[in-house]
FIVEX-714410 format. One record per residue (C-alpha): residue number from 1; residue in three letters; x, y, z negated. Coordinates in Angstrom, 3 decimals, decimal comma. Layout:
<recs>
REC    nr   rest          u          v          w
REC   NUM    ALA          X          Y          Z
...
</recs>
This chain:
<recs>
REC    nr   rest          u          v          w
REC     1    UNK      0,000      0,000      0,000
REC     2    UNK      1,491      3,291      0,771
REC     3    UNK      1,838      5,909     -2,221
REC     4    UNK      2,728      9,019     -2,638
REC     5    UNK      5,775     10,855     -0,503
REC     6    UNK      5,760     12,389      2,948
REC     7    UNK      5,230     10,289      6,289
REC     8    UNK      5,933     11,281      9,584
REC     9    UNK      2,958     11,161     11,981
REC    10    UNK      3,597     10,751     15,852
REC    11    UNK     -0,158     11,598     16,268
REC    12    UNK     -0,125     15,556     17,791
REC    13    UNK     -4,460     15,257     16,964
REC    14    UNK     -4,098     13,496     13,720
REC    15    UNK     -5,231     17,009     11,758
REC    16    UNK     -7,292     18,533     13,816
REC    17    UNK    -10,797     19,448     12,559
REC    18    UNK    -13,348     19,882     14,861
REC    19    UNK    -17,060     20,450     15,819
REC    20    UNK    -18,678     19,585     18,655
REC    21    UNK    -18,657     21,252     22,085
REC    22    UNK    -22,674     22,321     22,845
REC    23    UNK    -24,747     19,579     24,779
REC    24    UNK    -24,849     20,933     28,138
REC    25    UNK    -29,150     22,169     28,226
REC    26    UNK    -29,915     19,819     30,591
REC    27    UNK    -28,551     17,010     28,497
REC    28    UNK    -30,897     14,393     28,220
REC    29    UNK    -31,495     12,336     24,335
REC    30    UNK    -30,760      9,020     25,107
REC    31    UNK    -33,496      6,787     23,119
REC    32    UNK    -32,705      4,655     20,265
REC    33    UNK    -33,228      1,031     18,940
REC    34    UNK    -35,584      0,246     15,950
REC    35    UNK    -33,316      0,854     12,823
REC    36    UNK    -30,427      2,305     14,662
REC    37    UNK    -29,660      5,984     14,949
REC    38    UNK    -30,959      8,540     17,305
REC    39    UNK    -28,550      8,802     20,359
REC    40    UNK    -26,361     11,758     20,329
REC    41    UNK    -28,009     14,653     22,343
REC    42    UNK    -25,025     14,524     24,846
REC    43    UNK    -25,188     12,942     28,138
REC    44    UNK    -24,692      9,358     28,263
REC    45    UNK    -21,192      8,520     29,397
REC    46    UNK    -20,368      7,002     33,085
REC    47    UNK    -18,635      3,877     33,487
REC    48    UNK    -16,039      5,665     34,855
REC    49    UNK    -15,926      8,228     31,757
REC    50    UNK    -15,272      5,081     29,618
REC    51    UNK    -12,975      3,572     31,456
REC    52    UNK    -10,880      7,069     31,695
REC    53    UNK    -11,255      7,964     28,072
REC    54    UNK     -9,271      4,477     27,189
REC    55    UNK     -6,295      5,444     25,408
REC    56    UNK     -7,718      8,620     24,771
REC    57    UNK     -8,318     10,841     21,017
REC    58    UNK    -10,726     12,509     19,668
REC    59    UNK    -10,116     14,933     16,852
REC    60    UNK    -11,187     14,129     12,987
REC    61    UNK    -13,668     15,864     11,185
REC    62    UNK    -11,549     17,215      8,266
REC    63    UNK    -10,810     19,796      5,685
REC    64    UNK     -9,514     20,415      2,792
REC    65    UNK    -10,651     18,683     -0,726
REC    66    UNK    -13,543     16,791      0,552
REC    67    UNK    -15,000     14,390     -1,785
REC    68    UNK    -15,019     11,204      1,212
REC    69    UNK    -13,157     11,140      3,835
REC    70    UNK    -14,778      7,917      6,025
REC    71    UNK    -12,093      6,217      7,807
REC    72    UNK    -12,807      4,296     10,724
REC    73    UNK    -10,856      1,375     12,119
REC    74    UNK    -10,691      3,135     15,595
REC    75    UNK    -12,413      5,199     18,388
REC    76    UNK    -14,365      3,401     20,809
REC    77    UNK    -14,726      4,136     24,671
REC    78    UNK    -18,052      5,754     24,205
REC    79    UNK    -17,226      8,104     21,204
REC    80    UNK    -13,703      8,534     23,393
REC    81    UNK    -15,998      9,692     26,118
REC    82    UNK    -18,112     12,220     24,547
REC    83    UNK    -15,559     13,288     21,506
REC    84    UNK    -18,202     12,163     18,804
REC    85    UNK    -17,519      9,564     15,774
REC    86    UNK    -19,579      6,402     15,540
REC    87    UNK    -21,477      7,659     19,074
REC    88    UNK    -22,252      4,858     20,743
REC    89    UNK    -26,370      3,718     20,510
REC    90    UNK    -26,290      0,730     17,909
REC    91    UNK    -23,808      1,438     15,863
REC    92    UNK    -25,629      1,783     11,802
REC    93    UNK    -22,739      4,502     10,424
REC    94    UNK    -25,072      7,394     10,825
REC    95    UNK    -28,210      5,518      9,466
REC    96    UNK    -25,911      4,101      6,604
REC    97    UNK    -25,084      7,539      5,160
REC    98    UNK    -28,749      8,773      5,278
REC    99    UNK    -29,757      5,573      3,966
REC   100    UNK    -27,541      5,506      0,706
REC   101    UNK    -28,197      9,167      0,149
REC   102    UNK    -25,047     11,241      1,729
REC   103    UNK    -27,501     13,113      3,800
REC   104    UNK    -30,094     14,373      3,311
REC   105    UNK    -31,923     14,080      6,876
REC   106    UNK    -30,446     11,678      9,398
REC   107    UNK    -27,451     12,955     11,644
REC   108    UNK    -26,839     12,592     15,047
REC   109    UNK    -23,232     12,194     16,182
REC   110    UNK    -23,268     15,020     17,402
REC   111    UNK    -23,698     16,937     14,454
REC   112    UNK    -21,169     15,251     13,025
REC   113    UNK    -19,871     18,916     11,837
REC   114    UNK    -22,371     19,406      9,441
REC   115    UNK    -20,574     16,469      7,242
REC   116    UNK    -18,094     19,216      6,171
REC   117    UNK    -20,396     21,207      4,188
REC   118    UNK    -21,887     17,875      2,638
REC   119    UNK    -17,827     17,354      1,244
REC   120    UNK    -17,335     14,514      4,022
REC   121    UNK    -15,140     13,984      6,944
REC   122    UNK    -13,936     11,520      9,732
REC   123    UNK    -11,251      9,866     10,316
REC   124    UNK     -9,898      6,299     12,237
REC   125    UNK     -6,863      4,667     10,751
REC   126    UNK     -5,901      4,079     14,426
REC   127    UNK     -6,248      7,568     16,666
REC   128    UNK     -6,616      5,390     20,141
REC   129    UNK     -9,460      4,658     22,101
REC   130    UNK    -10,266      0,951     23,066
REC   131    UNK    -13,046     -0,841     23,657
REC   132    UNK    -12,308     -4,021     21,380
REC   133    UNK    -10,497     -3,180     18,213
REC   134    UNK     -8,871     -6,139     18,928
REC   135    UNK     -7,240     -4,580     21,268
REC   136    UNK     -4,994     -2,768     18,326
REC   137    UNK     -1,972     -4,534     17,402
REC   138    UNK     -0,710     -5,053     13,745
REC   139    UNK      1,930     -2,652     14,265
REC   140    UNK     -0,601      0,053     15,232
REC   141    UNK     -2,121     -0,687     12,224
REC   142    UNK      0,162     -0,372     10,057
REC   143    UNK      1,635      2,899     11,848
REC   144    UNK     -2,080      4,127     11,589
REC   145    UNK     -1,560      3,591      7,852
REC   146    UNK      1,155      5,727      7,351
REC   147    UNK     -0,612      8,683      8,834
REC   148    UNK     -3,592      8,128      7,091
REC   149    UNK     -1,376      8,319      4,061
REC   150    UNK      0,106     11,485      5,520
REC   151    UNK     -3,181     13,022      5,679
REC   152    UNK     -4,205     12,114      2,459
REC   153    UNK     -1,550     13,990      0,931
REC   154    UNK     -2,345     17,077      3,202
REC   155    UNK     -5,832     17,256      2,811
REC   156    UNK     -6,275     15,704     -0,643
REC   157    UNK     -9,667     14,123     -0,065
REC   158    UNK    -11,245     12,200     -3,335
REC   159    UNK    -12,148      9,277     -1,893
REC   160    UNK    -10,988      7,491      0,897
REC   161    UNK    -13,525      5,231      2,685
REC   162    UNK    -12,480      2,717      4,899
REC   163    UNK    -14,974      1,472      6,975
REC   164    UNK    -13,501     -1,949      8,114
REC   165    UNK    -12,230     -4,713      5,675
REC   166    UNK    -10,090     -6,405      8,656
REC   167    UNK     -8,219     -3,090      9,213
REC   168    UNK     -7,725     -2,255      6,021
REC   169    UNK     -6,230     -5,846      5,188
REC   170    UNK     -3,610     -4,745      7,936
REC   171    UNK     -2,888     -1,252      7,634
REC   172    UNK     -2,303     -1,433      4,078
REC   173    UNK     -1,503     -5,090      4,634
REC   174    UNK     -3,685     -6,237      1,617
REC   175    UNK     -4,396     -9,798      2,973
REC   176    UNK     -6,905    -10,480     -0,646
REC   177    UNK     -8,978     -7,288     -0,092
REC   178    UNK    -12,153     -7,421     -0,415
REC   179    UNK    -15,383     -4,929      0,408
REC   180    UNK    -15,798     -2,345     -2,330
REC   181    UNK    -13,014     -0,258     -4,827
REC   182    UNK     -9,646     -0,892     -4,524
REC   183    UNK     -6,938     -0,015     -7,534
REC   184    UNK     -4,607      1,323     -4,820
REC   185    UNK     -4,473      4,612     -3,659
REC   186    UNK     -4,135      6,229     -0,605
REC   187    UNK     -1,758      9,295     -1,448
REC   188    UNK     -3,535     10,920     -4,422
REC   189    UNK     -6,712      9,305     -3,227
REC   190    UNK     -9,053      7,021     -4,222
REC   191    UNK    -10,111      4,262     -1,729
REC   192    UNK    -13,449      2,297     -1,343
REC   193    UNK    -13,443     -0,229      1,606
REC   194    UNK    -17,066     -0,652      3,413
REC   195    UNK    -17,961     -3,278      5,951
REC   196    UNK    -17,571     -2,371      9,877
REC   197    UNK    -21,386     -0,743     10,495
REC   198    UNK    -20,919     -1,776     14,008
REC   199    UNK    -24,102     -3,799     15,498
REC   200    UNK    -22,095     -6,585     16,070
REC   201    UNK    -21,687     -7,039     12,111
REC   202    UNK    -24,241     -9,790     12,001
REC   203    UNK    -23,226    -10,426      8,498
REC   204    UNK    -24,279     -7,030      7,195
REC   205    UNK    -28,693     -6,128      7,364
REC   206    UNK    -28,963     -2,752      7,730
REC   207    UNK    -30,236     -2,484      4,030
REC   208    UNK    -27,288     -4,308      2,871
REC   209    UNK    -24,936     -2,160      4,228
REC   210    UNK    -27,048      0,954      3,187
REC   211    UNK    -26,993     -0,493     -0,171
REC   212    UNK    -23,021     -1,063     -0,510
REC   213    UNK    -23,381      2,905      1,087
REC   214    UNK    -25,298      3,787     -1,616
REC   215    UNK    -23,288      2,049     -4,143
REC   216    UNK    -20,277      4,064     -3,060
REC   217    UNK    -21,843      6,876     -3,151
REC   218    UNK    -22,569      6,382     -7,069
REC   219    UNK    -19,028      6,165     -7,796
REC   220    UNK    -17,929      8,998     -6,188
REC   221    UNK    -20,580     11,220     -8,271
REC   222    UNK    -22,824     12,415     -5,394
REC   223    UNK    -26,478     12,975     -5,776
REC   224    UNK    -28,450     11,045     -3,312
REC   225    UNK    -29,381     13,053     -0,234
REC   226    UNK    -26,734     16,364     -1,860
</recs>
């Protein structure tokens, strides 16, 4: 587990804060599943616009002293595409943190802005764009530790929420972690590790993983829907 002391980060986006650009008017909302999240109100992306944005970055959602920064494991193509966290239709992240009480309406990605004045942010423990996160070797990983360790120390966020037990195992290269606090820390930080809210997560409901959202939320001291 990395402590405290200075890193060097070979990420030129890794502290970038950001809002996002305005939806274009004639933007379409893309419609959304039963139980999922509302699509972002951003065109959807081409196939080409995926396969361009592999490899790509998007900038976190940071600032200083926030009480969570959630860490995903990494972007995917679609999120690449439009520059939003946790974009693509499906995924439960945004219905996860209304759910357990972080917000107190339910976000679209792309007002993933507004998180900053809530006390939360975004990050990924790995800043490229793929479309598998297998596609991420352990030495990413572990590199994508370090500069999440980096930031830490920078920013100085409370918590730490990785949202991923498979990348945290590797980053931090804690093989017997398991879901929920860990007594490391990331920099000053405490860290909380929440299942993957991906759709593909068949072993997470949606109201389980709203409920292990909402028991993190206890521990760090927030009110539901603050």
């Amino acid at each position: 587990m990395v402590q405290d002391g200075a890193v060097t980060s070979s990420n030129p986006a890794a502290f970038q804060a950001t809002a996002p650009a305005p939806a274009p008017a004639s933007a379409p909302a893309l419609a959304s599943a039963p139980g999922h999240a509302p699509a972002p109100r951003v065109a959807r992306p081409t196939a080409a616009q995926m396969a361009a944005a592999h490899g790509g970055v998007i900038p976190d959602v940071i600032a200083p002293d926030l009480d969570v920064l959630f860490c995903g494991i990494n972007p995917g193509l679609w999120s690449a595409a439009t520059g939003l966290h946790f974009a693509r239709p499906g995924n439960r992240f945004w219905p996860a943190l209304h759910a357990s009480g972080f917000t107190p309406e339910l976000l679209t990605a792309d007002r993933q802005a507004e998180l900053l004045a809530l006390g939360l942010g975004i990050s990924n423990v790995v800043a490229r764009a793929t479309a598998r996160a297998d596609e991420l070797s352990a030495e990413e990983l572990r590199a994508g530790g370090l500069t999440l360790a980096e930031k830490a120390a920078r920013f100085r966020p409370r918590w730490i929420a990785v949202v991923g037990i498979t990348a945290y195992r590797a980053a931090f290269e804690r093989r017997a972690a398991q879901i929920g606090p860990q007594e490391e820390r990331i920099a000053e930080s405490r860290v909380w590790v929440l299942p993957n809210p991906s759709g593909l997560n068949a072993h997470w409901t949606a109201a389980t993983l709203a409920a292990e959202f909402a028991r993190f939320r206890a521990a760090v001291g927030l009110n539901a829907g603050s």
